[in-house]
C-alpha positions in Angstrom: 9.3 28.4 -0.9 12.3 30.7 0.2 16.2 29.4 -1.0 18.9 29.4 0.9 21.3 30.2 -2.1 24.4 29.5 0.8 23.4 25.9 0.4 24.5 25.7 -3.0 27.9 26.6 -2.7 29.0 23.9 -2.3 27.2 21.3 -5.2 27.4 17.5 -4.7 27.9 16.5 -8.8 27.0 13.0 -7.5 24.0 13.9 -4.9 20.0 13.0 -6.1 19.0 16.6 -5.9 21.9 17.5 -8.3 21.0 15.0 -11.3 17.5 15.4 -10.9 17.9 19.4 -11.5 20.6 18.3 -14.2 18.5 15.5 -16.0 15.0 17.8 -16.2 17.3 21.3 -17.6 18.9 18.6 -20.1 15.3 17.4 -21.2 13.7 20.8 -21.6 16.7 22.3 -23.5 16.7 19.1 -25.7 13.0 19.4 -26.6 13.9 23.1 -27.3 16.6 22.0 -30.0 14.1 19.6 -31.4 11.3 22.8 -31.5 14.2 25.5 -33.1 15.0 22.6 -36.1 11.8 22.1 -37.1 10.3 25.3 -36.9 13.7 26.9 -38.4 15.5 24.6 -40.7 12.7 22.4 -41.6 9.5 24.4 -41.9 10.0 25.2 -45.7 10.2 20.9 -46.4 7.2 20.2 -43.9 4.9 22.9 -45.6 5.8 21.7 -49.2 5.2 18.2 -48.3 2.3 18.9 -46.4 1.2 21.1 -49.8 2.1 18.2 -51.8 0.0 15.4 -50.0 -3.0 18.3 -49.7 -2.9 18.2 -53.6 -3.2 14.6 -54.1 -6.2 14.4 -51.3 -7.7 16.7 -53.5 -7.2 15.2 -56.6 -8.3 11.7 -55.4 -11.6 13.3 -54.2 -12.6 14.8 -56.9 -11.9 11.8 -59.5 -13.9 9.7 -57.2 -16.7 12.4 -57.2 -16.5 12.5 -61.2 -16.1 8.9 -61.6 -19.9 8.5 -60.0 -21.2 10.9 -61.6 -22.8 11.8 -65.3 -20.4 14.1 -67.5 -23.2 15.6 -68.7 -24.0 17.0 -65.8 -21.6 19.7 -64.0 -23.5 21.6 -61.6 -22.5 19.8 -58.7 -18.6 19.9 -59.4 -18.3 22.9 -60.5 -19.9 24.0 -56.7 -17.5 21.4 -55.1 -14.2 22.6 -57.0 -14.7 26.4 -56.7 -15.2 25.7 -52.9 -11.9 23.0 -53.0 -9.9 26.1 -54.7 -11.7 28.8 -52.1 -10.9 26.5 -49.2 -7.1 25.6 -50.2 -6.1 28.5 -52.3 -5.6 26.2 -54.9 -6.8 26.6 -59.2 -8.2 23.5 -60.6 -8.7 23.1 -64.1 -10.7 20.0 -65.6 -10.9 19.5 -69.6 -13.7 17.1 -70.8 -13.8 15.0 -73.8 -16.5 16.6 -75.5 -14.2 19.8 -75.1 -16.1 21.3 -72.2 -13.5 23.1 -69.6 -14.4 23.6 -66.0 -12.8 25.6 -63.6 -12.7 26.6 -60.3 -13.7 30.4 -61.6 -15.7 29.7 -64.3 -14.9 29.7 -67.7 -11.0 29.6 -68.5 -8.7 31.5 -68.5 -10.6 33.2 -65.8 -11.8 36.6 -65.6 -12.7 37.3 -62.0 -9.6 34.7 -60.7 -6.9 36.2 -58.2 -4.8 33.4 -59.5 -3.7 32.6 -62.9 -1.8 29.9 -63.7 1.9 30.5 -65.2 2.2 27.4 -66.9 0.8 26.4 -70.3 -2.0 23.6 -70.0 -1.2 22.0 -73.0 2.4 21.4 -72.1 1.0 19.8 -69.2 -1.5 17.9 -70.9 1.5 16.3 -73.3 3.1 15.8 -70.1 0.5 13.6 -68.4 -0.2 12.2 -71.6 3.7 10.8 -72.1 3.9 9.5 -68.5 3.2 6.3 -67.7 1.0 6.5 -65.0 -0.8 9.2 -66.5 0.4 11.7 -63.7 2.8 14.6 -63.2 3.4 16.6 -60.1 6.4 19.4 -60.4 7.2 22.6 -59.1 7.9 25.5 -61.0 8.7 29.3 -60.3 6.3 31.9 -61.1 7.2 34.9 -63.4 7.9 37.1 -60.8 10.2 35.1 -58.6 7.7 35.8 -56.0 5.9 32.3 -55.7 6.6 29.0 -56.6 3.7 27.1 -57.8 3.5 23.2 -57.0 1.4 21.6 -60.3 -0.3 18.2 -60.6 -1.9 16.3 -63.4 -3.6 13.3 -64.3 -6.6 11.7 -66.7 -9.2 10.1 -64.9 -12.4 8.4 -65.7 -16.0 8.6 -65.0 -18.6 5.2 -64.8 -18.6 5.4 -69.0 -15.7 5.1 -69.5 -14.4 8.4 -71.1 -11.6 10.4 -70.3 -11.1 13.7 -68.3 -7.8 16.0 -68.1 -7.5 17.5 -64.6 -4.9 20.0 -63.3 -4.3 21.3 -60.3 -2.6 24.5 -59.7 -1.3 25.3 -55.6 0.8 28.6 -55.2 3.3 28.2 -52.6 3.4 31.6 -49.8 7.2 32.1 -49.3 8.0 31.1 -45.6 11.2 32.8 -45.1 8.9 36.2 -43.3 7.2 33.5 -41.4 10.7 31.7 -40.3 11.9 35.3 -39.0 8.9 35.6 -36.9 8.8 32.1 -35.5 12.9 32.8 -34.6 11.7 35.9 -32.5 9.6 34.2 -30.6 11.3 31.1 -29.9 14.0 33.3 -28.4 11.5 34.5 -25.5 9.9 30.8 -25.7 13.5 29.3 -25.2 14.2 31.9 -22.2 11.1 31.5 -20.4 11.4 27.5 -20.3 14.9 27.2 -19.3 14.1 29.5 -16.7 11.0 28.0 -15.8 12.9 24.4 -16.3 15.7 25.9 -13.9 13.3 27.0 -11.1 10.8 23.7 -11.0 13.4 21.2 -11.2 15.0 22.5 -8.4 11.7 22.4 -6.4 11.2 19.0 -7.6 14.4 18.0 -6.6 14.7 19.5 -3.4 11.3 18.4 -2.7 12.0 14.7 -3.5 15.4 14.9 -1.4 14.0 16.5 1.8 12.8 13.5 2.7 15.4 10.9 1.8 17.5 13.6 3.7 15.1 13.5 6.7 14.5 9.5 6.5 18.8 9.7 6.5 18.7 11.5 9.4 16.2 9.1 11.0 18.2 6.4 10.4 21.3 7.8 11.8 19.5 7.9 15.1 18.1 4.6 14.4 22.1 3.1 14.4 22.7 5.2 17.5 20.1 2.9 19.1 17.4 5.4 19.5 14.4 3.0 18.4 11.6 5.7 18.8 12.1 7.5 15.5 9.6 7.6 13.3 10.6 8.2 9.2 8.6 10.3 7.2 7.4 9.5 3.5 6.9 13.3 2.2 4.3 13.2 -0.1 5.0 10.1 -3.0 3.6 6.8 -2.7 7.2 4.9 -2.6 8.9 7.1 -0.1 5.8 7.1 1.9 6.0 2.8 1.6 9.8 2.9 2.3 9.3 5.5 5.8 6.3 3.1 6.9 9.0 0.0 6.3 11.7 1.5 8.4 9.1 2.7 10.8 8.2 -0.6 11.0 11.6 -2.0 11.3 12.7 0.6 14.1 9.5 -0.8 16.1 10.4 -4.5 15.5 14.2 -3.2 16.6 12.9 -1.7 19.9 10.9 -5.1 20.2 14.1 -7.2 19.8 16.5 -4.6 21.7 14.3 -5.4 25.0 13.8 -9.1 24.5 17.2 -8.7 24.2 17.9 -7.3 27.5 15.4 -9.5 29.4 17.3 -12.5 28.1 20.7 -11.0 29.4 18.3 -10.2 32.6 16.5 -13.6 33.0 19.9 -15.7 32.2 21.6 -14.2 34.5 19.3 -14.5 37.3 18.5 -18.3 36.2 22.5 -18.4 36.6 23.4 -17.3 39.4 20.8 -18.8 41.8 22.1 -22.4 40.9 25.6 -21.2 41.2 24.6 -19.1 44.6 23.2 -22.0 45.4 25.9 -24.3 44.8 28.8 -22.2 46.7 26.1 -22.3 49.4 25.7 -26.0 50.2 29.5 -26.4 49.4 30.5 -24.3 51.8 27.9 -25.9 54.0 29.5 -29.2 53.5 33.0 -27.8 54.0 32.3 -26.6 57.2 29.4 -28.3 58.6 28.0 -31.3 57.7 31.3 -33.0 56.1 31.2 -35.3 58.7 27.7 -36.2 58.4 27.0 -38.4 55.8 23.0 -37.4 56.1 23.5 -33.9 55.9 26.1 -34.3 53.4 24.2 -36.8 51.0 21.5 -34.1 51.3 23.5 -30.9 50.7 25.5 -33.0 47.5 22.1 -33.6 46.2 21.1 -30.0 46.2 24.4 -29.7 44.6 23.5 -31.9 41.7 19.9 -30.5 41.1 21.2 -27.1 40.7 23.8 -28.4 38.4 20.9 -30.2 36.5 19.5 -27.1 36.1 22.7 -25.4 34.8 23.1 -28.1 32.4 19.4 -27.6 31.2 19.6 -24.4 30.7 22.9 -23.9 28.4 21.5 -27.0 26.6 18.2 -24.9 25.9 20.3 -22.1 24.9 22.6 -24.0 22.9 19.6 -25.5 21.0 17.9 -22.8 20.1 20.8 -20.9 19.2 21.5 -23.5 16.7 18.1 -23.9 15.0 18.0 -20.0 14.7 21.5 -20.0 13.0 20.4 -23.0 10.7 23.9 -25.0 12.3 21.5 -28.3 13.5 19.9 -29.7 10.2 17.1 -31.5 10.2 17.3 -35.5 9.6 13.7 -35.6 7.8 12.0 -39.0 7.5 8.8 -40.6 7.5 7.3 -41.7 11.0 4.4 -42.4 12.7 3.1 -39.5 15.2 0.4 -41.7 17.1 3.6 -44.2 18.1 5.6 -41.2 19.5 3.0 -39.6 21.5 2.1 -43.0 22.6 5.4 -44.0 23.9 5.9 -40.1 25.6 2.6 -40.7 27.6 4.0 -44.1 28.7 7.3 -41.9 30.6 4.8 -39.9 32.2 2.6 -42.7 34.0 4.8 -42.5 37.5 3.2 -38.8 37.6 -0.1 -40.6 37.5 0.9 -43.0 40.2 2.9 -40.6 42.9 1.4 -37.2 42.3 -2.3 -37.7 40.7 -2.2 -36.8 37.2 -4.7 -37.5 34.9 -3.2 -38.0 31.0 -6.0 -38.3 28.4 -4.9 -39.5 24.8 -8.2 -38.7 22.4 -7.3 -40.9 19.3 -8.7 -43.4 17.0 -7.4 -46.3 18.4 -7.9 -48.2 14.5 -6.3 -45.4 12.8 -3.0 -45.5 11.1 -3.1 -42.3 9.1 -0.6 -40.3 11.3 2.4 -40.5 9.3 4.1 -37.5 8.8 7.2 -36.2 7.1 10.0 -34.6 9.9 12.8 -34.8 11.9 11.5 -37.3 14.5 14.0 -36.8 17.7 12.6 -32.2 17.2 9.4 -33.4 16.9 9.6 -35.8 19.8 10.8 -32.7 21.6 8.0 -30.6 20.9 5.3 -32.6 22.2 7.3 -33.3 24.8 7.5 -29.5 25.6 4.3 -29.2 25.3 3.5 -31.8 28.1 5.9 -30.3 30.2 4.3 -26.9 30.0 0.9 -28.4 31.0 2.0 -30.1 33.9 3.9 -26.9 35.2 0.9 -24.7 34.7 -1.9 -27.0 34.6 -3.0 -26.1 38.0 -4.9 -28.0 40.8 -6.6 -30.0 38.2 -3.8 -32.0 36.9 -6.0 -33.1 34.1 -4.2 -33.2 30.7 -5.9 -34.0 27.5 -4.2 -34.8 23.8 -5.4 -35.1 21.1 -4.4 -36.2 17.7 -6.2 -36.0 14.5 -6.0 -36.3 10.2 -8.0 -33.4 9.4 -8.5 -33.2 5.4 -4.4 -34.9 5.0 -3.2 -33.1 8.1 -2.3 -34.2 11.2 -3.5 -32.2 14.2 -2.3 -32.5 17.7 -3.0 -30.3 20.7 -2.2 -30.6 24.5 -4.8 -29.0 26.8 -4.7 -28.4 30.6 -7.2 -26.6 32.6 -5.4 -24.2 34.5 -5.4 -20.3 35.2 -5.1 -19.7 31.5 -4.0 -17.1 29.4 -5.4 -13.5 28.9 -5.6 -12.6 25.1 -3.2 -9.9 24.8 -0.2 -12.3 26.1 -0.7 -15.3 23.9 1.8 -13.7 20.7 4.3 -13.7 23.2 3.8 -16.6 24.8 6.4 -17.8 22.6 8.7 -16.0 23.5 12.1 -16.2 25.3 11.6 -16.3 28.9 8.3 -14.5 28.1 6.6 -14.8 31.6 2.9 -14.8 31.1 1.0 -12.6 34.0 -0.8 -16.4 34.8 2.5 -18.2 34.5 4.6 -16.6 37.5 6.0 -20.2 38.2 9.0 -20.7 36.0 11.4 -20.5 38.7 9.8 -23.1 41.0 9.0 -25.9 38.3 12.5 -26.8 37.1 12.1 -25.2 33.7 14.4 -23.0 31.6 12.2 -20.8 30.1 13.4 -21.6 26.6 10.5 -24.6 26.2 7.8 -22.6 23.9 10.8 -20.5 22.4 12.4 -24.3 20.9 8.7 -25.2 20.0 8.4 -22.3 17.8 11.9 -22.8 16.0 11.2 -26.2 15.7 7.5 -26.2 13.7 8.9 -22.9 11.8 12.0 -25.3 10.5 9.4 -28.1 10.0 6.6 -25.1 8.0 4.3 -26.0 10.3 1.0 -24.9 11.4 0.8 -23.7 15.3 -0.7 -21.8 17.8 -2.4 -21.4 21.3 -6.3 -21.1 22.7 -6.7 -20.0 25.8 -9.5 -18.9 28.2 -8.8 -17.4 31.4 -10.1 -19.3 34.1 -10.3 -22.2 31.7 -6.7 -23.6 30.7 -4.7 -23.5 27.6 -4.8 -25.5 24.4 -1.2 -25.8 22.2 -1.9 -27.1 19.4 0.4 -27.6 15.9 -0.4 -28.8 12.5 1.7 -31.1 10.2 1.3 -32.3 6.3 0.4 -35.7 6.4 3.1 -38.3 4.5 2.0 -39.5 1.3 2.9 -43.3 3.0 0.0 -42.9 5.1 -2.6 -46.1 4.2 -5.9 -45.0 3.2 -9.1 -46.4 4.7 
């Protein structure tokens, strides 16, 4: 990776990329003030203790060894201690109660030994002896100044009983050549990893930042109202998470941005028909049939049915607008569904008597499970939306068919008609607003708004409904919605 070193100029104290690179040269030149105090300052108290705890390992296993075993017999120890004092550069010295001495050398004082201990046994004996515990463990200086030596001392016991002296002798190595050493090369150590701490966190930093920096960018188009950006993750799980999120959002943006516009686009053409139409026949009545009471009575009615429609429309509107903002609460009560849908179908009978409609009510008639839990006056408004949008697009057929159910504690009812239908990739936006189904061309002519789906939607969503559509081309439509039956409801 090439730097631009004109970039950093000019450093943002407060930026990511700036306290990332800070945070990780803070942390390695930490750990390397941790390494320099324990390799420096405290190496000579970590190898003494570390000496010191060697010693009583040491002396533990061999008093369990002699403590099992026969004290007349001292092959085996005296193989095990001479390769304990080989192993650990340590002299151990054992004095039996039947005045037999064992050593890690051989006989004592030893003849072939590189080490000879500087301090006299039987002041260490008398030592052991006084103490309590039976146990000493000191450190004295050698003769020569050279090496300290680190003693210990204790009696133990074998399975009879009897009584053994056993010393321990451990020469300690000066560390101070060792500390100048490790000070050399903790200089090049300490230079290499600052440096190497310099150079990654700035690629680690910069990395991480590019794409924030590019999702920033992204989102700047994104507030211009450019809605085809796409944000990149880089290469961690989270950023990769949060680009697919605002991808995500910038799509549903787009989405909302057009339905936007068509809503601008269909309510103004819904509005000024009515009020073309209205100037129209006015006019007509100013200056031709004013003095025609037929005419007149005929033009005024126009009049009024476009004013209806006006009327309809803004109520729609104003409906929708305030279920969406959460201003019209719900009144929530118990009621019986059956009786609504009942007394709806009743309204609709002069459509079975002037223009041939066929209503079809699938219930069971005995039933009185179909209390739910709602705002009755919405709810009497969906179904009647529903009707309405099966007599508008129910086709030649005029047959509609509802049906109401308790499925398993919840009520079921759908509206079917048997029109054109609904091709499959249209029926998510069906509920839409003044989404205008390739099938359902005939908003314009049947008196509606456009808004009636849009209100059923906002209406079940309020009430946590279930919902949805089935349709077949060819076939007709089936709206159907789901509520959670009322715990008042009488069981059979």
């Amino acid at each position: 990776m090439k730097f631009n070193l004109s970039s950093y100029k000019t450093i943002d104290t407060k930026s990511l990329q700036f306290k990332l690179w800070m945070y990780f040269g803070l942390f390695a030149a930490f750990v390397l003030v941790i390494l320099w105090f324990l390799q420096i300052f405290f190496l000579q108290t970590y190898y003494q203790d570390m000496k010191a705890r060697q010693i009583l390992k040491i002396a533990a296993t061999i008093s369990k060894d002699y403590a099992s075993s026969d004290s007349s017999t001292f092959t085996n120890m005296i193989e095990e201690i001479t390769q304990i004092s080989y192993k650990n550069d340590m002299y151990v010295y054992m004095e039996f109660p039947e005045g037999i001495i064992l050593t890690s050398y051989g006989n004592y004082p030893p003849a072939r030994a590189s080490y000879k201990p500087s301090q006299d046994i039987n002041l260490i004996k008398h030592q052991v002896k006084q103490s309590p515990t039976h146990t000493v463990s000191f450190t004295t200086a050698s003769p020569s100044g050279k090496k300290d030596t680190m003693i210990y001392g204790s009696l133990i016991k074998n399975n009879t009983n009897k009584t053994t002296f056993l010393c321990i002798f451990a020469p300690l190595s000066p560390v101070e050549a060792t500390v100048d050493i490790l000070a050399n090369q903790l200089v090049y150590v300490t230079i290499i990893s600052l440096t190497l701490a310099f150079f990654l966190s700035l690629l680690l930093s910069r990395r991480i930042t590019r794409s924030i920096i590019h999702m920033k960018n992204s989102a700047a188009q994104l507030a211009k109202g450019n809605y085809d950006v796409t944000f990149d993750g880089g290469h961690y799980s989270e950023m990769v998470a949060l680009a697919d999120t605002l991808t995500y959002t910038s799509q549903e943006l787009a989405k909302t941005s057009n339905l936007q516009k068509d809503l601008i686009a269909n309510v103004s053409h819904d509005l000024r028909t009515p009020l073309t139409m209205v100037k129209s026949y006015a006019e007509m009545i100013r200056d031709l049939s004013g003095e025609n009471p037929e005419k007149r009575n005929a033009h005024l009615q126009v009049i009024i049915d476009e004013a209806d429609r006006l009327n309809l429309l803004v109520s729609d509107l104003l409906t929708i607008s305030k279920m969406q903002s959460g201003v019209d609460a719900l009144q929530i009560h118990d009621f019986d569904l059956k009786k609504v849908v009942t007394s709806l179908l009743q309204t609709y009978l002069i459509l079975e008597e002037q223009e041939g409609f066929q209503f079809e009510f699938d219930c069971e008639q005995d039933s009185d499970n179909y209390m739910v839990s709602g705002d009755e006056t919405r709810l009497t408004q969906v179904v009647s939306n529903l009707l309405n949008n099966a007599i508008r697009y129910g086709g030649e057929s005029k047959h509609i068919r509802v049906s109401l159910k308790n499925e398993n504690n919840w009520i079921h009812l759908s509206v079917t008609d048997f029109g054109q239908g609904i091709s499959p990739d249209e029926l998510e936006q069906i509920w839409d607003r003044y989404y205008k189904a390739s099938s359902h061309q005939v908003r314009a002519l049947s008196g509606g708004s456009g808004l009636g789906l849009s209100i059923v939607k906002e209406i079940l969503l309020l009430h946590e409904a279930r919902f949805g559509v089935e349709s077949e081309k060819g076939k007709g439509s089936t709206f159907w919605f789901e509520l959670k039956a009322s715990d008042c409801n009488k069981k059979n």
